[in-house]
N, C-alpha and C positions, 0 to 999 in steps of 0.2 A: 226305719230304713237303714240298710249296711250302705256304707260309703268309707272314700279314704278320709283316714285319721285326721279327726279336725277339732279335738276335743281341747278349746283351750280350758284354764282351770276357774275354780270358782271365784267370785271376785267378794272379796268379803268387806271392802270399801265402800263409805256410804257416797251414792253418789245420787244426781238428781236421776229418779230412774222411771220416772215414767211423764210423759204429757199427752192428756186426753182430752179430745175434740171438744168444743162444747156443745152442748144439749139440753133443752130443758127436762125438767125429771119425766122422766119415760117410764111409763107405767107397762106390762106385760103380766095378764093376767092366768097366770097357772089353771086348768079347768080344775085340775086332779086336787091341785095342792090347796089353788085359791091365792097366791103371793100374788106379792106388786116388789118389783125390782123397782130400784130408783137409782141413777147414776149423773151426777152434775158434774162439768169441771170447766176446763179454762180454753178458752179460744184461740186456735190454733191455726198458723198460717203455714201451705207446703212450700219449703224451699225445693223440693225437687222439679228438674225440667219437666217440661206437660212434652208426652209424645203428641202427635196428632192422628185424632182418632177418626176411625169410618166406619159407618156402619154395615156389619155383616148380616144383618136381616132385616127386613121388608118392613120391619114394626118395632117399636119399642114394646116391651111388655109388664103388664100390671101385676104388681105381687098379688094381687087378692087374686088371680087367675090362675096365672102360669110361674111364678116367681119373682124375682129380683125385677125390675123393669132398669135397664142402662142401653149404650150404645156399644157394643162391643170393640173391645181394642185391637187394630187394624194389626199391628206387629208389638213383639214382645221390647222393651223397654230396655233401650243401651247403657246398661249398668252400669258404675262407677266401681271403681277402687280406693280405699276402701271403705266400707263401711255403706254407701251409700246414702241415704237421707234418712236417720233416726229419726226424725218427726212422724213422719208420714213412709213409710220401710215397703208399700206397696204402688206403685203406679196403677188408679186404678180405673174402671170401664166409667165413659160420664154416666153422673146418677149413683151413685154408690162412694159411701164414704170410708172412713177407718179410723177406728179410737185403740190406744193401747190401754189394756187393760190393766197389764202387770210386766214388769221386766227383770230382768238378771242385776243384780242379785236378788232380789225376792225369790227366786227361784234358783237352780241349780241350771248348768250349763247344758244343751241342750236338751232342752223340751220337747217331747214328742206328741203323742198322740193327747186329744181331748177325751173327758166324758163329764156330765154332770150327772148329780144324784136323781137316778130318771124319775124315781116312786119312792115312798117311804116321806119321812118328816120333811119338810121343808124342799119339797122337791122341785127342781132346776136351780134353788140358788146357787149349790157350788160346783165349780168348774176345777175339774184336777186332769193333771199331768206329768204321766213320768216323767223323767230324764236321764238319757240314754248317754252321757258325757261322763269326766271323769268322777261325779258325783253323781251314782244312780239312788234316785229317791223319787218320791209321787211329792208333790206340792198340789195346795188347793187354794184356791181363789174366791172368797166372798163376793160374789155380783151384788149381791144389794148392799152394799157398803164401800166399795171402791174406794181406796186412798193406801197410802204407805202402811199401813199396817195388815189390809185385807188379803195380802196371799203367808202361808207360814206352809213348813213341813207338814206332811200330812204321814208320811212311812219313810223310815230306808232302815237298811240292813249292812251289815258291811259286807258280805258275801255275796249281793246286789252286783249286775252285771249289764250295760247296756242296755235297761227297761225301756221298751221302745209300747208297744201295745195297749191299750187298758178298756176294758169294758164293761157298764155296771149291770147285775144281772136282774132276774126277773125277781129273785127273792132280796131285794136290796141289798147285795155288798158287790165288790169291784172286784175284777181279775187285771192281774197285769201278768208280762211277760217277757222275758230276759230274750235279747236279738242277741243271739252268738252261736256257732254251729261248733264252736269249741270252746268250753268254760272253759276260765282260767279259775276262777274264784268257785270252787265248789260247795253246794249247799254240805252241812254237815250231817244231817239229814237222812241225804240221797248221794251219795259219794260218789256213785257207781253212772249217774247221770253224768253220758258226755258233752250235751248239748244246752240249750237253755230250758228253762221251768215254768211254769208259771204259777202265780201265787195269787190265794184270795185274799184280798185284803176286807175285814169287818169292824164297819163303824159303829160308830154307838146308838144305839136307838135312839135317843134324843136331841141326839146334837152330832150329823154325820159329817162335820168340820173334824172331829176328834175321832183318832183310831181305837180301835178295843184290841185286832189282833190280826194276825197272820199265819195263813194255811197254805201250805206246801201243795200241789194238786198235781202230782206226777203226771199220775194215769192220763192227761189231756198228751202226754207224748213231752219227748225232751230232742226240742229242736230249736230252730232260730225262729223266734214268733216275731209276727207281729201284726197283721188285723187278725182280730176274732170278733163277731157276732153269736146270736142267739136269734134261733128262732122259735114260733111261734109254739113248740111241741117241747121246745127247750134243748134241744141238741143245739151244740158250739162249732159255730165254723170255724176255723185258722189256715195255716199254709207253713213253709218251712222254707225261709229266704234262704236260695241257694242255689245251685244251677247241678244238674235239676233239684227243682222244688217242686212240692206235693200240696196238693188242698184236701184237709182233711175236715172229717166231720168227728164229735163225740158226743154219743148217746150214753146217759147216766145211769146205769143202772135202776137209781131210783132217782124219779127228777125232781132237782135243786140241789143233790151231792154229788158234788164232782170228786168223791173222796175213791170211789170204782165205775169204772163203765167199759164200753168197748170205743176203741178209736178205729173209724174207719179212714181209706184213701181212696181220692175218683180214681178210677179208670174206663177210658174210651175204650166203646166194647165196637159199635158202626161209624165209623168216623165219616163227616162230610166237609172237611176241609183240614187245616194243620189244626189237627188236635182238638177238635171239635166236632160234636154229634153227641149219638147215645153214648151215656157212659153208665157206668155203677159204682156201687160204695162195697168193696174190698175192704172186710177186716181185717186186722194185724194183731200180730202175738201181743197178749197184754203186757205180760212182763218184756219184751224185747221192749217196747215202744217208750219202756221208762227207763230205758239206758242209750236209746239212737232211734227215734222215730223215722229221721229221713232213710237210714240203713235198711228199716223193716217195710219199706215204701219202697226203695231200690229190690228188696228182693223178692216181689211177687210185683215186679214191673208194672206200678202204675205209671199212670200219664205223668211226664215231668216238665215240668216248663220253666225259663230263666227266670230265678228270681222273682217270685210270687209275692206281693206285698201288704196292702191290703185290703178289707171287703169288708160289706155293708150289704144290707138287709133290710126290708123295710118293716123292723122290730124294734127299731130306737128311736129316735126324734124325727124318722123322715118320713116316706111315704113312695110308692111304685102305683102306682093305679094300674098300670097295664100286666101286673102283675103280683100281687105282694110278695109269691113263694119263689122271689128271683132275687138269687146270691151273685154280687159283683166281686170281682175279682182283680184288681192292677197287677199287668206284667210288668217289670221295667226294662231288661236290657234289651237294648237295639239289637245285640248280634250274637249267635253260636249259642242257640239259634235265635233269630229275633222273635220277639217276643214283645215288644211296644207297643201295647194294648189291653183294652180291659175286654176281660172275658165277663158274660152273664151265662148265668147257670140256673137254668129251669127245674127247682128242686121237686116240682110237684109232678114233673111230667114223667107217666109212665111206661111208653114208646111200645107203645099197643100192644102189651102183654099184659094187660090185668088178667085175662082170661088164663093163661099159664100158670098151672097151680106148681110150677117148678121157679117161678119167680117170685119173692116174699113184695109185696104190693109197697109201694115208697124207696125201694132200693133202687131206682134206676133216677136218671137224671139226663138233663139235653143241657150240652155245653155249645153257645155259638156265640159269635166276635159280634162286640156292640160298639167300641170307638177303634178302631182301626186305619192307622194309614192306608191312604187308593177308596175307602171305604165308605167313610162318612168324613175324615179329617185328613191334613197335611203334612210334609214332614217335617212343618215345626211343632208336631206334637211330638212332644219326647220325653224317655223316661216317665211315665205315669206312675205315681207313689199312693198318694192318700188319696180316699175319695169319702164320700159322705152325700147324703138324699135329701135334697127338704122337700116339704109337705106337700109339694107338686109334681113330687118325680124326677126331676132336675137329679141330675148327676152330677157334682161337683170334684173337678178331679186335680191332684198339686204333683207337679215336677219337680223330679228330684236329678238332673242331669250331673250332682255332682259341685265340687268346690271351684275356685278361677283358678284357671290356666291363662295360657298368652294369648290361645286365640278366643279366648271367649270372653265375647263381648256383650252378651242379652240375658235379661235377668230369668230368672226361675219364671214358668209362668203358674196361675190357675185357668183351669176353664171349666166349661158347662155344656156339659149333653143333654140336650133335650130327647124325653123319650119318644121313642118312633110309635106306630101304631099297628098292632095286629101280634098277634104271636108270633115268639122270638126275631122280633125285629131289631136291626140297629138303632142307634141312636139318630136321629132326625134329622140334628143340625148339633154341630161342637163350636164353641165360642169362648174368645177369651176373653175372660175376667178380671184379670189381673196380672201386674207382670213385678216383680224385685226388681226395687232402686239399686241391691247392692250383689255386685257378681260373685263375691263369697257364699250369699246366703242363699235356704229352700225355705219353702213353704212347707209344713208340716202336720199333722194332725188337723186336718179339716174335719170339724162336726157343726151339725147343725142346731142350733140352739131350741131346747124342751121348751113349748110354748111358746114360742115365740118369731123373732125375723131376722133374727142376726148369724152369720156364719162365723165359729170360730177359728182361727190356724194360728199356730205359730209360727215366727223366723227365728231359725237355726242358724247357728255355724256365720252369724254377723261380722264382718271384716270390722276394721274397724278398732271402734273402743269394744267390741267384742261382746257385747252387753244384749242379747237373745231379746225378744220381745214375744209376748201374747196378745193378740191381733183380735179386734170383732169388728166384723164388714158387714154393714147394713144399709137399705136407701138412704139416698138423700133424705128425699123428703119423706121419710118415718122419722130425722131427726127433730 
């Protein structure tokens, strides 16, 4: 996520830096991999005020069903300054807990996005994240070993630039991807790139805690990243944070090298509302796209929308039942034009022209609004940033309104879309899940945990002792 400058420095003082719930050893059985994660620690009391909660829906609901089972939180959480409540950094729905996993310094200052190692050796124990702050690098986090020594560097580069993105792909190694619509720190490389890059990072085969190397992948376009998914054919979604910003797709040439291919941009071709309906996948000059992808998206007028963030797919740890070939998308800015919404994007639908042998069959796409202010939610839904799927369809979505000013008084919230039913329907019913103790910070990088019940986010941008945390939110009673 782009926001104003809140990048304090790294803190390379030892300090107590993490306290984690207690639990007895909690087993989660990988199908793919076959692990047991184990995590124990020390019991823990919230010092922060309790808001008082009401219930927004008719029922509590059971994870083995529908997901998370809590009460939902009635209004967002009157924040402090600053720093808010380090113990416990989230206010959250009753029925639902929070353990810190790992905190700053173990990590570099701002933390963004999550992903674990989805497939390959050892797959969901670890959990990395770049950092988009003054020290951009990915850090990785051992889950089945937790304590002071299980998160370390995992990559950084010094040419590294606001890594905000990361996603691991279907042939085991991770992409990440630099947020900046204008490098300062130019790859050496690719000089001639004005925007951000994105890079493959390859672990080792036997031990994907440890890096082997690093690959430059132009061709996906040099813009401001930051969600990118995979799907099922292996084409990359992304978007270009910016106003206007583009959602693009790229097709590999040969699939699993991102090293040539073609990059496409939606564009709304029968619109049924702002910027929603049929649309299609417009390609763009190869070589233009690795020096301004947002520039070559400006000049064959695709659809542009404020500030695109980012998207999920139900090809990682979550699941869409009403759907799987449906790509979410967060808008964030409220105005010029608003855009405070997530869009869903029906990749598989082909708006009744199979039959037109003048339309190549999979190029077309139905874009329609699924959390929406007047719609399905209110307008204290704001700024939507990250979102992420678990196994139920649940759409889990984190706000990013931004750093404290004078008048702001309520913390960052998350919430939860339930999905609707029937072809491209909205979301059901929107619920909040959580709200920030502290008005400095957001919630960041929500993903959903491989195999398992826990959701993970980080808090960013901590008032305060300044000191960032990595968060997993799980039932109560699965502790």
């Amino acid at each position: 996520m782009l926001r104003s400058p809140l990048n304090f420095p790294f803190h390379s003082n030892t300090r107590k830096f993490m306290h984690i719930s207690s639990h007895a050893a909690r087993l989660s059985m990988g199908v793919a991999a076959g692990l047991c994660f184990t995590a124990c620690s020390d019991q823990v009391t919230s010092t922060a005020p309790q808001l008082q909660v009401t219930s927004l829906v008719t029922a509590s609901r059971d994870f083995s069903e529908n997901g998370f089972r809590f009460t939902a939180l009635s209004s967002s959480f009157a924040c402090t300054v600053p720093g808010g409540d380090p113990v416990n950094p989230l206010s959250l729905a009753n029925g639902l807990t929070q353990t810190i996993i790992a905190s700053e310094p173990q990590f570099a200052d701002a933390g963004d996005m999550n992903v674990q190692n989805e497939n390959g050796p050892d797959a969901g124990r670890y959990l990395y994240r770049p950092s988009e702050g003054a020290i951009s690098e990915v850090s990785v986090t051992d889950l089945k070993n937790l304590g002071p020594n299980s998160t370390k560097r995992f990559a950084f580069r010094a040419d590294w630039e606001s890594l905000d993105p990361s996603v691991w792909t279907p042939w085991g190694t991770m992409l990440i991807g630099e947020e900046t619509n204008a490098a300062t720190k130019l790859d050496p490389d690719y000089p001639t790139a004005k925007a951000g890059l994105v890079y493959e990072l390859i672990p080792n085969r036997n031990d994907p805690s440890v890096l082997d190397g690093i690959v430059a992948r132009p061709a996906i376009g040099s813009k401001s990243h930051e969600g990118m998914r995979f799907d099922k054919a292996g084409n990359l979604y992304s978007i270009s944070e910016r106003n206007p910003g583009y959602i693009f797709k790229f097709t590999p040439d040969r699939k699993g090298d991102l090293s040539t291919g073609q990059l496409y941009v939606l564009k709304i071709t029968s619109p049924t509302g702002d910027r929603t309906g049929e649309a299609v996948w417009i390609p763009l000059d190869r070589n233009a796209v690795r020096i301004d992808a947002s520039a070559a998206a400006d000049a064959i007028g695709a659809t542009g929308y404020n500030r695109p963030e980012d998207v999920e797919i139900a090809t990682s740890t979550g699941n869409f039942p009403e759907n799987p070939n449906t790509l979410f998308v967060a808008i964030t800015a409220p105005s010029g034009p608003a855009d405070n919404r997530i869009l869903a994007i029906d990749l598989s639908d082909r708006g009744g022209k199979d039959e037109d042998r003048d339309v190549n069959k999979g190029s077309t796409a139905f874009v329609y609004d699924y959390v929406k202010i007047g719609l399905n939610t209110t307008s204290e839904f704001e700024w939507p940033d990250n979102v992420a799927l678990d196994p139920h369809g649940n759409l889990y979505i984190a706000e990013d309104p931004g750093g404290s000013f004078a008048t702001k008084h309520k913390g960052d919230d998350i919430w939860v879309a339930r999905p609707g039913k029937g072809r491209h329907s909205p979301a059901s019913s929107v619920e909040r899940v959580a709200s920030l103790t502290d008005c400095d910070a957001e919630p960041t990088g929500l993903y959903w945990e491989l195999h398992g019940d826990r959701l993970f986010v980080n808090v960013q941008h901590r008032g305060g002792d300044h000191l960032d945390k990595a968060v997993a939110i799980e039932a109560a009673e699965k502790k």
